[in-house]
C-alpha positions as CSV (number, residue, x, y, z in Angstrom):
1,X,-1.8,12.2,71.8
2,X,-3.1,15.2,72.6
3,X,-6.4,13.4,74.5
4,X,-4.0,11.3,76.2
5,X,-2.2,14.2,77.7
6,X,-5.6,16.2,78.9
7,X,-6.2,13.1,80.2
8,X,-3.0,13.0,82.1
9,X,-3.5,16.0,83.3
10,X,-7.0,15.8,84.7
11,X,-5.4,12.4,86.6
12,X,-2.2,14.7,87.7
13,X,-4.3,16.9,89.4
14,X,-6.7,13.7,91.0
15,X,-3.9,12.6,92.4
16,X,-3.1,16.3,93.8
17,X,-6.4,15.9,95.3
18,X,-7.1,12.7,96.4
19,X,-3.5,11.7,98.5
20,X,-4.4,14.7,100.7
21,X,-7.6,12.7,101.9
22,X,-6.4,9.5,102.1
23,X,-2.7,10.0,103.5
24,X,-3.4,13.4,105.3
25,X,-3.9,12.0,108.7
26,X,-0.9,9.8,108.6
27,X,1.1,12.5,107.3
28,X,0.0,14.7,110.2
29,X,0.7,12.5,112.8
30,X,4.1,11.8,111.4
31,X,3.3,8.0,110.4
32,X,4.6,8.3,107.0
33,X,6.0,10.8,105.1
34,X,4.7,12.4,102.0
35,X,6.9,10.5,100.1
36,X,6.1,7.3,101.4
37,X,2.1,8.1,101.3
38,X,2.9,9.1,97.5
39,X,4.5,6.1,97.0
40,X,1.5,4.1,98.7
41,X,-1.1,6.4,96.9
42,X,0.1,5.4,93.2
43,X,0.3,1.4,94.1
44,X,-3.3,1.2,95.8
45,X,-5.0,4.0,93.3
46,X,-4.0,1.6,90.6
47,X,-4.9,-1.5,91.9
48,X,-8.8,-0.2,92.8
49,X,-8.8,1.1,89.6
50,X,-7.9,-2.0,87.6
51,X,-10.3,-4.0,89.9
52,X,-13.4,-2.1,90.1
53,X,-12.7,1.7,88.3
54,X,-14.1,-0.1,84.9
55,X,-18.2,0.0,86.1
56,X,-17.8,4.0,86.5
57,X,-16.0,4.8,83.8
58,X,-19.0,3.0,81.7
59,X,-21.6,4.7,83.6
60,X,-19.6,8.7,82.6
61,X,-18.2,7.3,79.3
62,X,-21.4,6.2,78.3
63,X,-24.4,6.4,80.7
64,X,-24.9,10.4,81.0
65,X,-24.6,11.2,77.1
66,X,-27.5,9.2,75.5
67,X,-27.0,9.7,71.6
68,X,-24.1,8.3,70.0
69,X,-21.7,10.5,67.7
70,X,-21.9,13.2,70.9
71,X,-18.8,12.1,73.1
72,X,-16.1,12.6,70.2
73,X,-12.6,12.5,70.6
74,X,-12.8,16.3,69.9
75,X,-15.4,16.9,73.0
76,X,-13.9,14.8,75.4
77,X,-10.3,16.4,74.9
78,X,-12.5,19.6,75.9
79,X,-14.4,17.8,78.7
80,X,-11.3,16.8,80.0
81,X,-10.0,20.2,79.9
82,X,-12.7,21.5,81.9
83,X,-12.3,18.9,84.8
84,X,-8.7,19.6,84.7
85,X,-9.1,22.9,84.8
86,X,-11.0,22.9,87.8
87,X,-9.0,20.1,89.8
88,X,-6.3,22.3,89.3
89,X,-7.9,25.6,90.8
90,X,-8.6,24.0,93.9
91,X,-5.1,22.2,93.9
92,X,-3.6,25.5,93.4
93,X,-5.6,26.7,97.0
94,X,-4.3,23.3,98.6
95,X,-8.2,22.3,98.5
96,X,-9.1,18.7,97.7
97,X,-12.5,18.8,95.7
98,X,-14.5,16.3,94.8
99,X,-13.2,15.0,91.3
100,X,-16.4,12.7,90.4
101,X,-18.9,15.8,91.0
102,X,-16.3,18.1,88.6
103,X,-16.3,15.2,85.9
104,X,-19.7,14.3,86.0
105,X,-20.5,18.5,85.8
106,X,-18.3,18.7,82.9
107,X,-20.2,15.8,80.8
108,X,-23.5,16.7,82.2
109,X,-22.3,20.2,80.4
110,X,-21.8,18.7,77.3
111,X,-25.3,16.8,77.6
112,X,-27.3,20.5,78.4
113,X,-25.8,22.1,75.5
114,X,-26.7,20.0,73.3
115,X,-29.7,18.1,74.5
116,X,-28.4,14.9,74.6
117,X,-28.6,14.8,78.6
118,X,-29.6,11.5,80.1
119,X,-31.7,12.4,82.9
120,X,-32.5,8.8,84.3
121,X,-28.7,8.4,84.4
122,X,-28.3,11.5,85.9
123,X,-31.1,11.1,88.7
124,X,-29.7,7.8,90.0
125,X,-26.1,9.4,90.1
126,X,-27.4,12.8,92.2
127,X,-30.4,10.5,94.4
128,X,-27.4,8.6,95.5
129,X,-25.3,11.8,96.0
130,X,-27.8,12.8,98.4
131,X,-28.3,9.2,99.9
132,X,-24.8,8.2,100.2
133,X,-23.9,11.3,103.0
134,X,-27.2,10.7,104.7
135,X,-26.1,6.8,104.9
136,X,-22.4,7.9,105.9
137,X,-23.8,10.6,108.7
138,X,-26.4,8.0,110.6
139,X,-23.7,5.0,110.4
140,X,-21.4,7.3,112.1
141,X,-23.7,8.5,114.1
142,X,-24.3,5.1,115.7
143,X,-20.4,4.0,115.7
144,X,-20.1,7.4,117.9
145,X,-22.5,7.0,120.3
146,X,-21.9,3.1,121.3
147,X,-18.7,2.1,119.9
148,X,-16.4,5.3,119.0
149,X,-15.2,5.7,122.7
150,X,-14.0,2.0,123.5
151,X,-12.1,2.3,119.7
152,X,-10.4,5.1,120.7
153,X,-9.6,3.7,124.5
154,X,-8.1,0.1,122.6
155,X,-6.5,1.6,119.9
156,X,-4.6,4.5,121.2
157,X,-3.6,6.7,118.2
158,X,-1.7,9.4,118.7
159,X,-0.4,12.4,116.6
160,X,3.3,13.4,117.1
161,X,5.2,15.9,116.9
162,X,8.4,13.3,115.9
163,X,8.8,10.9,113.4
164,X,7.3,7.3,114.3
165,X,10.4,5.4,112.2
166,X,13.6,6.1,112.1
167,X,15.9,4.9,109.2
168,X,19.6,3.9,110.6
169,X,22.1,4.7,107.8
170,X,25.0,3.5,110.1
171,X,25.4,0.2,108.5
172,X,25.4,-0.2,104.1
173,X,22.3,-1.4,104.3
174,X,19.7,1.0,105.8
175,X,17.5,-0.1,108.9
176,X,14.1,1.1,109.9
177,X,12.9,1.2,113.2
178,X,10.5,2.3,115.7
179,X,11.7,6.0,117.5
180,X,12.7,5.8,121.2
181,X,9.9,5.8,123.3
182,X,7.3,4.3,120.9
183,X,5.0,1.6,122.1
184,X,3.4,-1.8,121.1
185,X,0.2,-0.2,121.0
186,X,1.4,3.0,119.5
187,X,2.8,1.0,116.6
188,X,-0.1,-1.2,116.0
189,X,-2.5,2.1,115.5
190,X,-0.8,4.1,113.6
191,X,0.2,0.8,110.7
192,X,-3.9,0.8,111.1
193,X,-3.6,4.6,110.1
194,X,-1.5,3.7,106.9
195,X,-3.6,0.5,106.2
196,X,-6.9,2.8,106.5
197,X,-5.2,5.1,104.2
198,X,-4.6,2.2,101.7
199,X,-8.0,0.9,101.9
200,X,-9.0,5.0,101.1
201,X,-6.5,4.7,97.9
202,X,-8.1,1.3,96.7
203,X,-11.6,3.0,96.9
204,X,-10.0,6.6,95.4
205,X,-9.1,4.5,92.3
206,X,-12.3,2.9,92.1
207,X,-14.0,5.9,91.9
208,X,-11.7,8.2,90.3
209,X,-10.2,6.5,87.3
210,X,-13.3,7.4,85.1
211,X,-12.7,11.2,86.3
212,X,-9.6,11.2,84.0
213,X,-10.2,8.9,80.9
214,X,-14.2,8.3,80.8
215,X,-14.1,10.8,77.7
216,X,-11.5,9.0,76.0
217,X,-12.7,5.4,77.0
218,X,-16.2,6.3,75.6
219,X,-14.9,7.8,72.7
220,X,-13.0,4.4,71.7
221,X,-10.2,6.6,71.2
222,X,-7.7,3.7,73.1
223,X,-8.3,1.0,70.7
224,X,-5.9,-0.4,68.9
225,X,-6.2,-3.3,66.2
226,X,-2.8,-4.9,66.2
227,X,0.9,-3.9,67.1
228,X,2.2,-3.8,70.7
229,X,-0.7,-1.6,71.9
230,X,-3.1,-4.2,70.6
231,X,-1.8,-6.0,74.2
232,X,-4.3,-4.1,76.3
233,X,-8.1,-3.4,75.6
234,X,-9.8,0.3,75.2
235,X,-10.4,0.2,79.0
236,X,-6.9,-1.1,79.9
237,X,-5.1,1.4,78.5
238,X,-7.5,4.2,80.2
239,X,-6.7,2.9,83.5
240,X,-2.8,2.9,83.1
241,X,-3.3,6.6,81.8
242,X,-5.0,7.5,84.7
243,X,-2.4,5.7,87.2
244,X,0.6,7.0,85.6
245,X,-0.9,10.6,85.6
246,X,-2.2,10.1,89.4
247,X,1.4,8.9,90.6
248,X,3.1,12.1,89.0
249,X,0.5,14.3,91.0
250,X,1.0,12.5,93.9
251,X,4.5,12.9,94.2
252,X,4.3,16.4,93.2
253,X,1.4,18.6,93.3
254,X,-0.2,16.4,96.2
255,X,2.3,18.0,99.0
256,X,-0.1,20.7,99.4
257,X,-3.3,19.0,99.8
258,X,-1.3,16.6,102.1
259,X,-0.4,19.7,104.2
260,X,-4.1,21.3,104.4
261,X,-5.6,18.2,105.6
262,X,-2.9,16.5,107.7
263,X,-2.5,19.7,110.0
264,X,-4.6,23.0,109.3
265,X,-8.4,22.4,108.5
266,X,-8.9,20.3,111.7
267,X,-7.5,18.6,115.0
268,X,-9.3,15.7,114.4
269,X,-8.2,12.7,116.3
270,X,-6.7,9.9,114.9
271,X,-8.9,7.3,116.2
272,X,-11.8,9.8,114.7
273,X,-10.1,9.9,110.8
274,X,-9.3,6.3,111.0
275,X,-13.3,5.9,111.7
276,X,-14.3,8.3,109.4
277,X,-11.9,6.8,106.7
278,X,-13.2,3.4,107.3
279,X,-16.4,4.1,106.2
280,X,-16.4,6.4,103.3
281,X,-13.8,4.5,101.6
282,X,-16.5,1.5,102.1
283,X,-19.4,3.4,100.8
284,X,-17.1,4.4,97.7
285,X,-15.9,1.3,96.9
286,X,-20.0,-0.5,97.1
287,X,-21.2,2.1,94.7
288,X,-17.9,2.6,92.2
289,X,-18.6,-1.3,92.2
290,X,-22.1,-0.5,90.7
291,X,-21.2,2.1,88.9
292,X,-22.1,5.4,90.3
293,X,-18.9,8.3,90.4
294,X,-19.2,9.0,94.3
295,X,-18.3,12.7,96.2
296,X,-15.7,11.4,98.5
297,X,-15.1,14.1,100.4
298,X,-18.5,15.0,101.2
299,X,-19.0,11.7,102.5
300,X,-16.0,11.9,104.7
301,X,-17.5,15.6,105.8
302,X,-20.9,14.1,106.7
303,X,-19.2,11.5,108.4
304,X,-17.0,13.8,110.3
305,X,-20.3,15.5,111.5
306,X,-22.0,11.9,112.2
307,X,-19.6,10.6,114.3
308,X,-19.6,14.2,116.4
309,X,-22.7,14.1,116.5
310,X,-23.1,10.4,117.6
311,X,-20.2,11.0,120.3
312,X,-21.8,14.2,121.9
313,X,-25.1,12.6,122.6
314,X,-23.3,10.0,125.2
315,X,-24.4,12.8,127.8
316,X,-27.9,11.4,127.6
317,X,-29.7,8.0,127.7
318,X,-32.8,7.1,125.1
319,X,-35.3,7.0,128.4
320,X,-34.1,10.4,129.1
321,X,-34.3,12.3,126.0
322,X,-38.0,10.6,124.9
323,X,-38.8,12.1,128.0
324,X,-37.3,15.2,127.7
325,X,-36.1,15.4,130.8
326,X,-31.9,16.0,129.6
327,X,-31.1,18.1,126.6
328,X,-28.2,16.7,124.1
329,X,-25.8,19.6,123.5
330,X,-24.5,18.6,119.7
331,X,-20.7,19.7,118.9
332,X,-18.3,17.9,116.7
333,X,-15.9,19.3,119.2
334,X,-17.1,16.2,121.3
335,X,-14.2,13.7,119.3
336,X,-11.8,16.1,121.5
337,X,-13.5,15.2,124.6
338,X,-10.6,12.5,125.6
339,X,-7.0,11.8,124.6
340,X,-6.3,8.7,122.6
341,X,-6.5,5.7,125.2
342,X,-8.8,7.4,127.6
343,X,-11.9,5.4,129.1
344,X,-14.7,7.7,128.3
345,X,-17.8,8.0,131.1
346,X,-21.0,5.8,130.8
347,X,-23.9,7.0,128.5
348,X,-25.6,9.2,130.9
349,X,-23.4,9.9,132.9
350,X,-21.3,12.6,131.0
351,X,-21.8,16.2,131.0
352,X,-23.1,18.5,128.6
353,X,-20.3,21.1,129.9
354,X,-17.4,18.9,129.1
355,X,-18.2,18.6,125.5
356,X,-15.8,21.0,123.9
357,X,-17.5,22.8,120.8
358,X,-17.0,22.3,116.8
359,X,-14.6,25.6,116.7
360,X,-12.3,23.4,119.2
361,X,-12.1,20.6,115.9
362,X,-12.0,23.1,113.0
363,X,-9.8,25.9,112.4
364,X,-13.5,28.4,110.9
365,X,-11.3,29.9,108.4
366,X,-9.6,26.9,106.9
367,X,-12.8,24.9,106.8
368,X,-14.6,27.7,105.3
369,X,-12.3,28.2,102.8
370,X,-12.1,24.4,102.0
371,X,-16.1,24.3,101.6
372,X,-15.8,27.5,99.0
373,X,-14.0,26.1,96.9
374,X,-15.3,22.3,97.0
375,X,-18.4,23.6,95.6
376,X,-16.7,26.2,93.4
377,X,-14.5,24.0,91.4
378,X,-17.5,21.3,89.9
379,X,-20.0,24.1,89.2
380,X,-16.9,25.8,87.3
381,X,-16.4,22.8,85.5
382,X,-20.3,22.9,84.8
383,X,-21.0,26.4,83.7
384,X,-17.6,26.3,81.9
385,X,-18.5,23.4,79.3
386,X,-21.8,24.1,78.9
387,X,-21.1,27.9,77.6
388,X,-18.1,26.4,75.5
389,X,-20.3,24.1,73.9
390,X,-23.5,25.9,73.5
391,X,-21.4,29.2,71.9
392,X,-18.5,28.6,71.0
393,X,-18.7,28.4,66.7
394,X,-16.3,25.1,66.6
395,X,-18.6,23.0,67.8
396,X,-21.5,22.3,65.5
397,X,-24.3,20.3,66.6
């Protein structure tokens, strides 16, 4: 009992963490409300982890710690305490952090202290830390460059200032319907907004499941040999753990995160986040489905960056820059260059002067703040279980 509620808490505070960056943009543009992206958050988290969360929480239950006998009941109650810990500092400061990098930190802990540490594991899981951003900064890259501008002139999202839906309580049975003034096209991006943010739960799940219950899975602390808990396996009961603890955090702890990234780290257009979501919930999803815990919001930074990056070179053509003749001014400020809807000049044709700069995208402070603590929280988690299980007298090796 006392593994299962760590547990809960570690996946209370992942689901603090991870409804801010799926939900956050359709929060801040008044698509949903945080109830309703709560709601949303606990359905899809569960299903990605039922479907797919199983091949990580093998790889951290099992893959970093190679000597049986290490991963107890006992240590995994404390690894889980660690992560928790952790997820819950950066919760407190309305900062998402990366939940995989804190869990895997924790075990890798664990694995230093008491020499048990499986480096192969561990250098596939950090090669592909360092790949998967590089991957997720080029692909953007490219969809900002050629494609970003005609997405954003056919889709048309918007961020209000209203509510999208109204609910009409005139009648017994409530209605829900479209504000005055709303458009066809209005409608149809921003119930792409909500599906992105879906797609961003299924591939939080995926990935995040093993954060909260990969000690106790590997442990074998969920079996159970008859009776009514006999019904679901070791693994099955991990990942109902982990969804029941996510959907409490969700509807509770998770209005802060929602807050921080729907409208103060950045005024990043909604045409941009629903890009940007696209494919770091994609790159999640491949590598939870081969096992590797992936840094989601690193990916979505370096995807940020990519698609800026991508987006700002438009002002020059590949004939001019090979011969040097136009310099490419680089901002992520260059996703503000248009309104939702707006046809966006010819490559080439553009100006480097009407590229607004990064600082017109990111609020410095808020950002900065947000980066602090995302790398604060796992190296917390690190430091903090290595120590406790190097030192501390309980634990005898």
């Amino acid at each position: 009992m006392a593994g299962v509620l760590v547990a809960m808490f570690v996946g209370y505070n992942i689901g603090g963490a991870t409804t801010g960056v799926a939900f956050g943009p359709a929060v801040g543009a008044k698509v949903v409300s945080k109830l309703g992206a709560a709601a949303l958050m606990s359905i899809f988290f569960f299903i990605g982890g039922w479907l797919i969360g199983p091949a990580v929480v093998e790889t951290l239950g099992e893959g970093i710690i190679q000597e049986e006998g290490i991963l107890t009941l006992e240590t995994g109650i404390a690894i889980l305490f660690f992560i928790g810990l952790a997820l819950f500092i950066g919760n407190v400061f309305g900062v998402p952090a990366s939940t995989s990098m804190t869990a895997v930190g924790a075990i890798a802990g664990l694995g230093l202290a008491t020499g048990t540490l499986n480096w192969a594991t561990m250098g596939e899981v950090v090669s592909w830390w360092i790949v998967a951003p590089v991957v997720a900064f080029w692909f953007s890259g490219v969809i900002g460059r050629y494609f970003y501008t005609r997405i954003n002139a056919w889709v048309a999202i918007s961020r209000r200032k209203t509510d999208l839906w109204v609910v009409d309580r005139s009648s017994r049975i409530p209605r829900i319907h479209a504000a005055e003034g709303t458009g066809r096209r209005e409608i149809t991006g921003s119930l792409i907004v909500v599906a992105i943010g879906c797609y961003m739960a299924f591939s939080s799940g995926a990935s995040n499941v093993a954060n909260a219950v990969a000690p106790l899975v590997g442990s074998r602390a969920l079996e159970f040999e008859d009776g009514v808990l006999a019904t679901f396996s070791n693994m099955e009961w991990g990942v109902i753990i982990a969804g029941v603890a996510v959907t409490i955090g969700a509807f509770t702890i998770a209005r802060r995160t929602l807050e921080t990234m729907g409208n103060e780290i950045t005024n990043l257009p909604l045409t941009a986040a629903v890009v940007v979501m696209t494919i770091s919930a994609t790159i999640t999803t491949l590598l939870s489905a081969i096992g590797i815990p992936v840094q989601l919001v690193i990916i979505s930074t370096m995807s940020i960056i990519g698609l800026g990056w991508g987006r700002a070179t438009r002002t020059t053509t590949v004939s001019d820059a090979v011969r040097g003749e136009k310099e490419t001014a680089v901002s992520v400020g260059a996703l503000t260059a248009e309104k939702e809807g707006e046809t966006a000049p010819a490559i080439g044709e553009e100006e480097a002067e009407d590229i607004p700069r990064a600082s017109d995208l990111f609020d410095p402070s808020t950002a900065g703040r947000v980066i602090l603590i995302q790398n604060f929280v796992p190296v917390l988690a690190t430091i903090g279980a290595y120590l406790t299980f190097r030192f501390v007298p309980i634990w005898a090796w």
